[in-house]
MARMI-795756 format. One line per 8 residues: number of its first residue (from 1); their letters; for each residue x, y, z of C-alpha. Coordinates in nm, 3 decimals, decimal comma. Each point is the difference from the previous one (the first is absolute). Layout:
MARMI-795756
NUM = A = X/Y/Z  ...
This chain:
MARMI-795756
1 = XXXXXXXX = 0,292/2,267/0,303  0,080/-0,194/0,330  0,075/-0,319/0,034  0,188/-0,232/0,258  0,340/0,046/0,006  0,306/-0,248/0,182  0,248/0,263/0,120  0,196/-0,282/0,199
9 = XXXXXXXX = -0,070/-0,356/0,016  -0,177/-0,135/0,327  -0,353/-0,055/0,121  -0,349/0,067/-0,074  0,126/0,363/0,146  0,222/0,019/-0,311  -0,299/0,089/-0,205  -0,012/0,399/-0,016
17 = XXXXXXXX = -0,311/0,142/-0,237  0,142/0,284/-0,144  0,022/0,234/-0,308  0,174/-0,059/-0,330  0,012/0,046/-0,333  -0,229/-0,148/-0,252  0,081/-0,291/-0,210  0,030/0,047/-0,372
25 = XXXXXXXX = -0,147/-0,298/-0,298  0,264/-0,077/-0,190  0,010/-0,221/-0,344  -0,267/-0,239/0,037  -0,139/0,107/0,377  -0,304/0,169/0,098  -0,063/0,224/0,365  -0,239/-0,132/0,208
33 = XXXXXXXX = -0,212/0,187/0,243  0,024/-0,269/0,307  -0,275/-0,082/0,175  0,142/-0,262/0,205  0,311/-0,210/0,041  0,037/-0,337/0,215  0,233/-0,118/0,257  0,239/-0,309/-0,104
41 = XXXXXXXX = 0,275/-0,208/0,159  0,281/0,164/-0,224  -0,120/0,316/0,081  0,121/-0,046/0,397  0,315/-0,117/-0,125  0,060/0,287/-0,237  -0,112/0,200/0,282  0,315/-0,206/0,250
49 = XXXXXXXX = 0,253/0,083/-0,229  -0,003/-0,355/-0,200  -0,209/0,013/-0,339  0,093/0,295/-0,176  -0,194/0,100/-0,317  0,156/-0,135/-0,364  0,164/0,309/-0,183  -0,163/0,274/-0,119
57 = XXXXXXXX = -0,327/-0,100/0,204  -0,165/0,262/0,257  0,156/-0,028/0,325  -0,306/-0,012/0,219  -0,126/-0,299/0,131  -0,333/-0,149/-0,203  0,000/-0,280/-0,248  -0,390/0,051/-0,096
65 = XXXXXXXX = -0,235/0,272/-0,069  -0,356/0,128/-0,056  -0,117/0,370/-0,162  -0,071/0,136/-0,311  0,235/0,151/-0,286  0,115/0,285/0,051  0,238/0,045/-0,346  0,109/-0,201/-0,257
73 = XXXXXXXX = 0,398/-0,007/-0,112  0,126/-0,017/-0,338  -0,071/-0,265/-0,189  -0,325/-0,165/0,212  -0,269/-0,156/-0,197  -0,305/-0,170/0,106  -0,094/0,208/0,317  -0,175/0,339/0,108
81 = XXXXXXXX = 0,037/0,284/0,223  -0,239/-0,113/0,268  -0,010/-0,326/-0,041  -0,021/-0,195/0,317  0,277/-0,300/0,066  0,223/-0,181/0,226  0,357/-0,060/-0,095  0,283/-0,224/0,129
89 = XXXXXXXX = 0,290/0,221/0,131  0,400/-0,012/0,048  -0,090/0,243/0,236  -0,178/0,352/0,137  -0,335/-0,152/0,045  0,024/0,197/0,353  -0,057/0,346/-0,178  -0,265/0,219/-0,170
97 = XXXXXXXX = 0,113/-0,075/-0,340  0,217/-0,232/-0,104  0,161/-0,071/-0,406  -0,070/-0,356/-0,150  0,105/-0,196/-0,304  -0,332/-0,032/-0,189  0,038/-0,391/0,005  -0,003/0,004/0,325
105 = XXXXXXXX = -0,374/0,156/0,000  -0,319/-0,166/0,022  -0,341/0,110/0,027  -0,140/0,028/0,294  -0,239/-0,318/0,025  -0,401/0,017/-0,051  -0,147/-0,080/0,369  0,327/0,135/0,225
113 = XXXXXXXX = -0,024/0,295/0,136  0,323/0,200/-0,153  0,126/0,036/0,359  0,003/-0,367/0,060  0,157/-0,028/-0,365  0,330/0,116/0,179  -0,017/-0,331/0,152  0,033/-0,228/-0,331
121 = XXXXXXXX = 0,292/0,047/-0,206  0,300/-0,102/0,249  -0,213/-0,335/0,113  -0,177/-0,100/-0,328  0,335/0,059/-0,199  0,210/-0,181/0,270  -0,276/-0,295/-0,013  -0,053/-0,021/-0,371
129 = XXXXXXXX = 0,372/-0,003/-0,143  0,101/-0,275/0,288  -0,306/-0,223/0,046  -0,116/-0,006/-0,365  0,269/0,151/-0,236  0,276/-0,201/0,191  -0,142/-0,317/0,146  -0,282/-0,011/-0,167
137 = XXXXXXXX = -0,261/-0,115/0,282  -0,273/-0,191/-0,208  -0,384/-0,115/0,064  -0,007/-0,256/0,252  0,379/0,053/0,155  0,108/0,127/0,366  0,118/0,321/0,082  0,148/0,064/0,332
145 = XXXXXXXX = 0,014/0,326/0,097  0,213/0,151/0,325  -0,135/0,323/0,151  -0,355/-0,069/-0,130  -0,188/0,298/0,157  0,314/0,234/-0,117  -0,069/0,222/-0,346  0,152/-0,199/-0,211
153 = XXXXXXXX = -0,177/-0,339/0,171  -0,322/0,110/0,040  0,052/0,050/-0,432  0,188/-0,330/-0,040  -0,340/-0,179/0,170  -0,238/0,199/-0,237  0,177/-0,072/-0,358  0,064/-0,368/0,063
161 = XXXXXXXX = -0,325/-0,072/0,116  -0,143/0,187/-0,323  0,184/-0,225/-0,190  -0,109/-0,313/0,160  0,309/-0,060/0,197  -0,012/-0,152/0,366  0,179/0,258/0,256  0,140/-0,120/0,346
169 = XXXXXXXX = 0,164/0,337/0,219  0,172/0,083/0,338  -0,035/0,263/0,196  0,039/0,059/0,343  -0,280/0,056/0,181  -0,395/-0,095/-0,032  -0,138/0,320/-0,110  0,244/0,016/-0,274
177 = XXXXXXXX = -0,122/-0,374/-0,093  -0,343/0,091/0,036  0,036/0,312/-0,269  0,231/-0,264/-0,209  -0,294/-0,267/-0,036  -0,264/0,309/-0,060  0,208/0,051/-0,330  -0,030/-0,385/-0,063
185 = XXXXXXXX = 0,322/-0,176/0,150  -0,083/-0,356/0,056  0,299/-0,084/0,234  0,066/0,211/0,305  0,384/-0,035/0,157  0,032/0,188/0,313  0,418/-0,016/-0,027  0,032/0,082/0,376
193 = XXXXXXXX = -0,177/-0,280/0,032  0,017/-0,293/-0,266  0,267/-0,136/-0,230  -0,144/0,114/-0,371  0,253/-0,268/-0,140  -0,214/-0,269/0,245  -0,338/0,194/-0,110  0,069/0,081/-0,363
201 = XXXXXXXX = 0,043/-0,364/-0,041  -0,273/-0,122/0,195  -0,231/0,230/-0,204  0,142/-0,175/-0,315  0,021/-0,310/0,072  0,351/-0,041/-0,009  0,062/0,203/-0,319  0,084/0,277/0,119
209 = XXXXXXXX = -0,026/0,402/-0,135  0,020/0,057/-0,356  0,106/0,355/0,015  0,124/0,168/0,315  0,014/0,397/-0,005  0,281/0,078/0,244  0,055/0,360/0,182  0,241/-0,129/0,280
217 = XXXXXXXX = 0,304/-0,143/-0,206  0,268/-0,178/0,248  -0,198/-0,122/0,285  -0,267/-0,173/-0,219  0,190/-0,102/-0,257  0,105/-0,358/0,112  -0,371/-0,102/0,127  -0,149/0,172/-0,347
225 = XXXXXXXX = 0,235/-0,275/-0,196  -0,153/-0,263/0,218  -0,327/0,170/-0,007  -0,013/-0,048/-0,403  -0,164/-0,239/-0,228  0,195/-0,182/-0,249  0,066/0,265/-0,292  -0,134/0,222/0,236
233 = XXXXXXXX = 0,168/0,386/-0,036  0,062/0,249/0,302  -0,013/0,380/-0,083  0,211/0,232/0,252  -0,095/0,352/0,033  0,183/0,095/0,309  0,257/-0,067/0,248  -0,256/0,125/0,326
241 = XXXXXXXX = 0,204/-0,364/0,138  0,342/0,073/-0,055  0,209/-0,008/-0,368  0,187/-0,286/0,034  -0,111/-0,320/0,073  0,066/-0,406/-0,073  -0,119/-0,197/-0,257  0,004/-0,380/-0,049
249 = XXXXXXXX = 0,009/-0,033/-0,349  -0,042/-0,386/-0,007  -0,369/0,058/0,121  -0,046/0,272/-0,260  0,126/-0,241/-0,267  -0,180/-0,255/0,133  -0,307/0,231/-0,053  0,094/0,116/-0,286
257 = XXXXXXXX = -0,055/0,339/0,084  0,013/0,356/-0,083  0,116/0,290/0,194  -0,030/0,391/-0,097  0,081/0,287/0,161  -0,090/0,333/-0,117  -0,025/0,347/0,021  -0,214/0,259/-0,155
265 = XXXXXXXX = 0,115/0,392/0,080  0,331/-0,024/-0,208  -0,132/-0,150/-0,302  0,040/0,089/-0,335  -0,272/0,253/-0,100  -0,071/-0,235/-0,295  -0,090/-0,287/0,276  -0,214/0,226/0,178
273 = XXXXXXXX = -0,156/0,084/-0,281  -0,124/-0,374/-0,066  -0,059/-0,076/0,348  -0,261/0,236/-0,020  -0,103/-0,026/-0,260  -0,127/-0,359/0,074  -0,120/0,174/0,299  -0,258/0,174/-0,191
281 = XXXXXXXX = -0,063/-0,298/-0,203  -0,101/-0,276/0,240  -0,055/0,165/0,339  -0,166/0,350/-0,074  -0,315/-0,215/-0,186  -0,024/-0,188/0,391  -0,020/0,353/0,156  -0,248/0,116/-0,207
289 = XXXXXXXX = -0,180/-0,361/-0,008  0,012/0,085/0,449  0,221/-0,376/-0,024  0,295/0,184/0,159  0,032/0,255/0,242  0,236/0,284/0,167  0,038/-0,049/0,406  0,060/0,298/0,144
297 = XXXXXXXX = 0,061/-0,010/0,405  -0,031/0,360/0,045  0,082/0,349/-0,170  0,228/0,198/0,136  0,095/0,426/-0,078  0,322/-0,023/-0,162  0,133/0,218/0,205  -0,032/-0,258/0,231
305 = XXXXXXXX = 0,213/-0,249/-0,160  0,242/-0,075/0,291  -0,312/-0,158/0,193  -0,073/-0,229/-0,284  0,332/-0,112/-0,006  -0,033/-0,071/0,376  -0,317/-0,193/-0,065  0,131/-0,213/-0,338
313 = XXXXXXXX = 0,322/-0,036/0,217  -0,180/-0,175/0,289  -0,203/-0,212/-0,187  -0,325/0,149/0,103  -0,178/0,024/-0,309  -0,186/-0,243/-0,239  0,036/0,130/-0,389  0,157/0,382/-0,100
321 = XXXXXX = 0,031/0,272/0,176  -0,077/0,311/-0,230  0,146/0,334/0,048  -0,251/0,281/-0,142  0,124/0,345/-0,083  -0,360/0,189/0,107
């Protein structure tokens, strides 16, 4: 098969399409027949030399997937040659086939086309396990989300408004605002712009945000505290703002606040497992029911991936960027 290798570390330019050999299902994986693959942050930073995959994972970049089976491994129950899914990855999304724990699978929703399925698992398992497994955003409550029109924000706007939950965002420019309220954000923060600590509590009347959903670590992490409500809780996903920052813990007392930070690529398989599984219990029935949705910038030839990078890398998209093997 070919798939897109890392030969040495570097830029997009470090992304060489090329020949090797086919993965194998072992104990509990199936082979899947990719389709198409999607472009995320920890990709780029495998791709630097930074983020390597956890042991005994594939070694090409790819953390999500969409194809059909190819082969089942020893011990799989519950799924079909041809069957058509998306998966969560460790890695080797960027390839023709690719081997996945089967609890890792899910079908591929009713109403998304299976190219655009690529673009779920990452963002909808990333959004679920933090927003609702971990802080437990509830009818009625605040969600700020940073990066709004990014993948994983332009998800984090669709679930909480399906549950009833208000959603405030930043982004940094008007057409990414514009596509933000489209999905139903009902407070726009242009950060180049505005103070979201100064707008987040305007738009609350002083309360503040009940759950924030954090990808830039460091730099926000003071004015997220502040930004809070009391026994509000602050979810960090990445470190896009640096990884070590200050915190005033008297104001987070004061608050009585929560903060997580978590990761989802080296997991247990076992975690994974039930992440996804709640997956495909509360969010695949709003896919079907056309409540949720994929948003897909643009597709993208895998062999091509090095120009996706450059796009994701400048900022110049609004959604996922798929990679599509034909």
């Amino acid at each position: 098969m070919h798939a897109i290798t890392i030969p040495e570390p570097g830029g997009p330019e470090a992304l060489v399409w090329d020949e090797v050999p086919d993965p194998v299902p072992g104990e509990g994986e199936v082979l899947v027949e990719v389709v198409a693959s999607a472009v995320n942050r920890a990709d780029i930073l495998q791709r630097q030399g930074f983020y390597n995959p956890p042991p005994g994972a594939s070694p090409y970049p790819g953390l999500e997937c969409s194809g059909t089976i190819a082969a089942l491994g020893p011990g799989v129950s519950g799924w079909a040659v041809g069957d058509q899914v998306c998966a969560l990855l460790a890695g080797g999304g960027y390839a023709e086939k690719v081997a996945v724990p089967a609890g890792q699978l899910l079908p591929a929703p009713e109403g998304v086309d299976l190219k655009h399925a690529a673009a779920l698992p990452e963002v909808v398992c990333t959004v679920w396990s933090n927003v609702f497994m971990v802080a437990h955003l509830r009818p009625g409550e605040t969600l700020l989300v940073h990066g709004g029109s990014s993948g994983i924000g332009t998800m984090a706007i669709q679930l909480a408004k399906a549950v009833g939950a208000k959603v405030a965002v930043t982004a940094g420019t008007k057409e990414k605002l514009d596509r933000c309220a489209e999905l139903g954000a009902d407070v726009l923060i242009n950060y180049r712009e505005q103070d979201f600590v100064a707008e987040i509590q305007q738009a609350t009347e002083g309360a503040g945000a009940d759950v924030i959903l954090d990808n830039m670590g460091a730099k926000y992490l003071d004015r997220n505290v502040q930004a809070l409500a009391v026994n509000g809780r602050l979810a960090i996903i990445g470190m896009q703002g640096g990884a070590k920052g200050e915190l005033n813990i008297g104001t987070l007392l004061g608050k009585r606040a929560a903060i997580s930070a978590t990761s989802l690529r080296a997991r247990p398989l076992e975690e994974k497992a039930a992440i996804v599984a709640a997956v495909r219990e509360h969010v695949w029935p709003l896919l079907a029911g056309g409540h949720v949705r994929p948003v897909v910038d643009r597709e993208l030839p895998m062999a091509e991936a090095a120009e996706a990078h450059r796009l994701v890398e400048s900022s110049g998209h609004i959604g996922k960027v798929l990679l599509i093997t034909s």
